[in-house]
C-alpha positions in Angstrom: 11.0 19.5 26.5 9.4 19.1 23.0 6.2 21.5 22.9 4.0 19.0 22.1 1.5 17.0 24.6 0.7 14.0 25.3 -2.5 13.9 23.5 -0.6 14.2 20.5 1.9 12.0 21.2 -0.4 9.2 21.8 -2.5 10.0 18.4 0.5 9.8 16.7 1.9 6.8 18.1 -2.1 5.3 17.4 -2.0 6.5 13.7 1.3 4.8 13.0 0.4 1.6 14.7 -3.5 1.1 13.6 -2.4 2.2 10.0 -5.1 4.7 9.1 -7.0 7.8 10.7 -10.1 5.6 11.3 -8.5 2.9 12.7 -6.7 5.7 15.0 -9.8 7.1 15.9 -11.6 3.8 16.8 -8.6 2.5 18.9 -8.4 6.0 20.7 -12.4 5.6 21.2 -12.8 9.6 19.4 -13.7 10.9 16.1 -11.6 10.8 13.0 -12.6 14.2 12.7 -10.4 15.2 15.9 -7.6 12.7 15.4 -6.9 14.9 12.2 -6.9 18.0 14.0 -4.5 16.8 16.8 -2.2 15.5 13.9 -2.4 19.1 12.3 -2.0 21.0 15.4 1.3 18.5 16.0 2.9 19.3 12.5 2.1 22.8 13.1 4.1 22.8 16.5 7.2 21.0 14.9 6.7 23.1 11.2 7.0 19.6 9.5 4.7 17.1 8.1 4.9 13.7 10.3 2.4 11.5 9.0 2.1 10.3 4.9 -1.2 10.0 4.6 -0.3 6.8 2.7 -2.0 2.8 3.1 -1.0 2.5 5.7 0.1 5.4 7.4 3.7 5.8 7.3 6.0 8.5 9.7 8.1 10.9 7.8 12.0 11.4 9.0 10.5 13.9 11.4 7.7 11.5 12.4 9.8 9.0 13.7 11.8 11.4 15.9 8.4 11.9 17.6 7.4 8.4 17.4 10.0 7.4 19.0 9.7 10.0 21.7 6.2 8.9 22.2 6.9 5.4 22.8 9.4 6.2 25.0 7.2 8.4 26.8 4.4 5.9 27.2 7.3 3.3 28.6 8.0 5.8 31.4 4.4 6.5 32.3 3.9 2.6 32.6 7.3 2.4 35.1 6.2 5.5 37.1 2.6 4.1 37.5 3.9 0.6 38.5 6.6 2.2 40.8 3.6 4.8 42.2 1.5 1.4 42.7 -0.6 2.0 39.8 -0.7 -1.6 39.1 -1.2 -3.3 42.6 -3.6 -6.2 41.3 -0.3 -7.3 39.1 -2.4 -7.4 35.6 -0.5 -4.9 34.2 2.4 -6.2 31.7 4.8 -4.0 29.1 5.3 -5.1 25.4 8.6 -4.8 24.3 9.4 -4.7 21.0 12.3 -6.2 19.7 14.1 -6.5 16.2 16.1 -9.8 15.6 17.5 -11.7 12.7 15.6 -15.3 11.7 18.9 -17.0 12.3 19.0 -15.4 16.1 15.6 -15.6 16.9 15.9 -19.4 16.1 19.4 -20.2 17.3 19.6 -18.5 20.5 18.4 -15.3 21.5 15.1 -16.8 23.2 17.1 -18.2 25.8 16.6 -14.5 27.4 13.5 -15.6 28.6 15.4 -18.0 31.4 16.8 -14.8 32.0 14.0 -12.8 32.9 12.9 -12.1 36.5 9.7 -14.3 36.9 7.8 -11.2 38.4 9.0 -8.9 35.5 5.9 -9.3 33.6 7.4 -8.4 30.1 5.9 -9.2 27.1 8.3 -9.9 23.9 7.0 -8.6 20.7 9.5 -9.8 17.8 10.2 -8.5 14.9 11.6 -10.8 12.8 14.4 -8.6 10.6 17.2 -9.5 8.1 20.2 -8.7 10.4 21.4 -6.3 8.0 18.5 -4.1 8.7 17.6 -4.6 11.9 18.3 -1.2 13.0 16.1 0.2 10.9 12.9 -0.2 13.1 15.1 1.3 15.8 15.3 4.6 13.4 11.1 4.9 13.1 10.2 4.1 16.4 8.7 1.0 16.3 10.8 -1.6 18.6 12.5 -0.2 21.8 16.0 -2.6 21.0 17.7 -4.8 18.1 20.3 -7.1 17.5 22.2 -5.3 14.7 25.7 -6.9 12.7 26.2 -3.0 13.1 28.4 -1.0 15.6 27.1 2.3 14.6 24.5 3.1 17.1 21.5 4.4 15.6 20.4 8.1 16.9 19.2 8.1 20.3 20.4 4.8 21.1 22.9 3.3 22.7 25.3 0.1 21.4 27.3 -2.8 22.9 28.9 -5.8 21.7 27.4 -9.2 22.6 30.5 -11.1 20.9 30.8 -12.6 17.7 28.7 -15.9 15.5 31.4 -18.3 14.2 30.2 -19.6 10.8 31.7 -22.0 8.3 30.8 -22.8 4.8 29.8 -26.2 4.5 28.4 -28.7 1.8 27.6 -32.6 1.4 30.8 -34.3 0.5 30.0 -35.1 -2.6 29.8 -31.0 -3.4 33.5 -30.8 -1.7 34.8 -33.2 -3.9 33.8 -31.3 -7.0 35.1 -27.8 -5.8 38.5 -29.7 -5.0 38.2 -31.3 -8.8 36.7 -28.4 -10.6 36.7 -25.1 -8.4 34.5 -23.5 -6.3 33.1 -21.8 -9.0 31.6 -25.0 -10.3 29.5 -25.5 -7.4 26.2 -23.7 -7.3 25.5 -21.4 -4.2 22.9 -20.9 -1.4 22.0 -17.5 -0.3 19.2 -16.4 2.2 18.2 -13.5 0.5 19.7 -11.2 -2.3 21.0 -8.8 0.7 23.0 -12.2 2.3 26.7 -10.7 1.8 28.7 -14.0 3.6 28.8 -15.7 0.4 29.4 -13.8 -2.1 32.2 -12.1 0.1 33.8 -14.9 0.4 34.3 -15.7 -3.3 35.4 -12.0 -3.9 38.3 -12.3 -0.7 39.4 -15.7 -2.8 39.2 -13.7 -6.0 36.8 -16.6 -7.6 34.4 -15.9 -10.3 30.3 -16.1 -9.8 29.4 -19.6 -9.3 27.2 -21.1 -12.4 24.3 -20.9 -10.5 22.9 -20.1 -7.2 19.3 -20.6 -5.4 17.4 -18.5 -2.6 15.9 -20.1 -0.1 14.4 -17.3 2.3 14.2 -18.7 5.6 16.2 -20.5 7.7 14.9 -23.5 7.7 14.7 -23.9 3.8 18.3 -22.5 3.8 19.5 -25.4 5.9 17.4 -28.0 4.4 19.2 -27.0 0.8 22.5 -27.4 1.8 21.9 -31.0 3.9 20.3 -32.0 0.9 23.3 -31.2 -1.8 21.4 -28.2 -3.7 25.0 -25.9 -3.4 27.0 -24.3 -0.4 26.3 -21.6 2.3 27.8 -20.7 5.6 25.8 -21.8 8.1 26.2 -21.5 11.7 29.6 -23.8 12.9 27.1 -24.7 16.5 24.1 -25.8 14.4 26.8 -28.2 11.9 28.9 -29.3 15.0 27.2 -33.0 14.5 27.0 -33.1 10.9 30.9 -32.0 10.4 31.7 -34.4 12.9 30.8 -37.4 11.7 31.0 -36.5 7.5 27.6 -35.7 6.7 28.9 -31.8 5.6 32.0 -30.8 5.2 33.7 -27.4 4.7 33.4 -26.2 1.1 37.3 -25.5 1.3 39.5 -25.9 4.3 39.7 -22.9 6.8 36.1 -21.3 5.1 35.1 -20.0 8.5 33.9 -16.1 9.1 33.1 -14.7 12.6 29.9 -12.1 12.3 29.9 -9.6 15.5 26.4 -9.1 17.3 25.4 -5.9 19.1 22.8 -4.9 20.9 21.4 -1.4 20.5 18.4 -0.2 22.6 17.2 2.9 23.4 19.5 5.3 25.5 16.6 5.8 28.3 16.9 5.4 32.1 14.2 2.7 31.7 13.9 -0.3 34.3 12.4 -2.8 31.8 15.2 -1.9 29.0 18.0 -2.5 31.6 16.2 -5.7 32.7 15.6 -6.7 29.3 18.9 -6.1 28.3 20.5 -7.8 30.6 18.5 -10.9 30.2 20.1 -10.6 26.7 23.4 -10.5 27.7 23.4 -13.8 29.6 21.5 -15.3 26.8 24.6 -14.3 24.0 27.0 -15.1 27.0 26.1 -18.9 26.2 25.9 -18.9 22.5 28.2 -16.2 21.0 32.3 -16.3 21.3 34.4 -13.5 22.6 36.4 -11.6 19.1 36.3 -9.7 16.3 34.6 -10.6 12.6 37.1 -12.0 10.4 37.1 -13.1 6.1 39.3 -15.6 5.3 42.3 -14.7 3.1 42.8 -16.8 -0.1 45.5 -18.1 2.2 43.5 -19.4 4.6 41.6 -21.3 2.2 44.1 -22.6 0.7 42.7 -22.2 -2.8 43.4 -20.7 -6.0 40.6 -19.6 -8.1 40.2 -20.6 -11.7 41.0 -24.0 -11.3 
């Protein structure tokens, strides 16, 4: 057991979240004046500084070890106070914080709420997270879960596989017919953001060049919207194309330009009733969507292609 108390736990879990000592103080309805001196008598207990006293506050490495431990703390006083009948009028709900990608979040991963048990009273609070770093509120504290493209379970936490996202790289017709005439290259490319690796992978595994130009287009929506409307190519998700490669409105960029992206879900390695429920109603939710495998880059071979047409 951490020689620390509650008290300071809950300061420090009040500093991080209201951003400031003020803000802190008002939320925790004492003075500034003694949320600073629980925050000093903390960092002398652990020897380390927690908090920057940045705008906003921000936890240090050590910080988050203890913000984490607070929240989880404060998650297992709310289940022992339900399970003691603390909350017989029913009012009572728990927030749990979640980190998932834009392209989850608006493809499936809300269908966990058909999954929930109607009595559970769970509240979602969703981060919305580039996949690539969705484990990185998992590290700080501040959501209790994530859907990560990562198998490495983050400290404290534990990680399963909800299978895999089958994408293909798709464009308007008229974009396919100049990468069979001209070469990929020649074909200007989408990208979500400059941390969007499926892309530019791809090109590298065919050993093409850069394409002469590329956009961004930052959310999902916009993403989609630019490659329906001819601006380049992008590998979108094959269940959200299924119409528009059926009947010829995209097409794959080059035949077999397909890659499988693994989702896991990582959540806090507590004996917690709402994270087992919660997790569960996430599992039945991927059961629907995702496919059972591993991730997989095309080989030039598969493509059938040879750069530097």
């Amino acid at each position: 057991m951490l020689p620390v108390t509650i008290e300071q736990l809950d300061t420090l879990d009040a500093v991080i979240r209201e951003g400031s000592f003020e803000r802190a103080a008002r939320a925790l309805r004492i003075t500034p004046s003694a949320v600073s001196q629980r925050m000093k008598a903390l960092e002398e207990t652990v020897g380390r500084i927690v908090v920057r006293r940045s705008t906003p506050t921000a936890v240090t490495d050590a910080g988050a070890t203890l913000l984490r431990y607070a929240r989880q703390v404060r998650l297992l006083g709310e289940e022992a106070r339900r399970e003691l009948g603390g909350d017989e009028d029913g009012t009572g709900w728990t927030e749990v914080p979640i980190a998932v990608s834009a392209e989850s979040l608006e493809l499936w991963f809300l269908d966990l709420v058909d999954h929930l048990p109607a009595d559970s009273r769970i509240a979602l609070r969703l981060f919305r997270v580039d996949e690539h770093h969705t484990t990185e509120p998992l590290r700080d504290g501040s959501v209790f879960a994530a859907i990560t493209v990562s198998p490495e379970a983050v400290q404290g936490c534990s990680v399963e596989s909800l299978g895999v996202m089958p994408y293909v790289a798709v464009a308007t017709p008229e974009l396919v017919a100049l990468a069979a005439d001209e070469g990929i290259e020649r074909v200007p490319v989408i990208d979500f953001d400059d941390a969007d690796p499926l892309q530019r992978r791809f090109l590298k595994q065919l050993g093409a060049r850069n394409p002469v130009t590329g956009y961004v287009l930052p959310t999902t929506a916009a993403f989609a919207s630019g490659i329906r409307r001819g601006l380049g190519w992008g590998f979108m998700p094959a269940t959200a194309v299924a119409e528009e490669l059926a009947d010829g409105r995209l097409a794959p960029i080059l035949p077999g330009a397909s890659v499988t992206v693994p989702l896991y879900l990582q959540r806090w390695n507590i004996a917690s009733t709402v994270l087992d429920t919660v997790s569960e109603a996430v599992r039945r939710a991927a059961a629907a969507h995702l496919v059972t495998g591993s991730a997989h880059v095309p080989r030039p071979e598969d493509a059938g292609f040879a750069a530097g047409h």
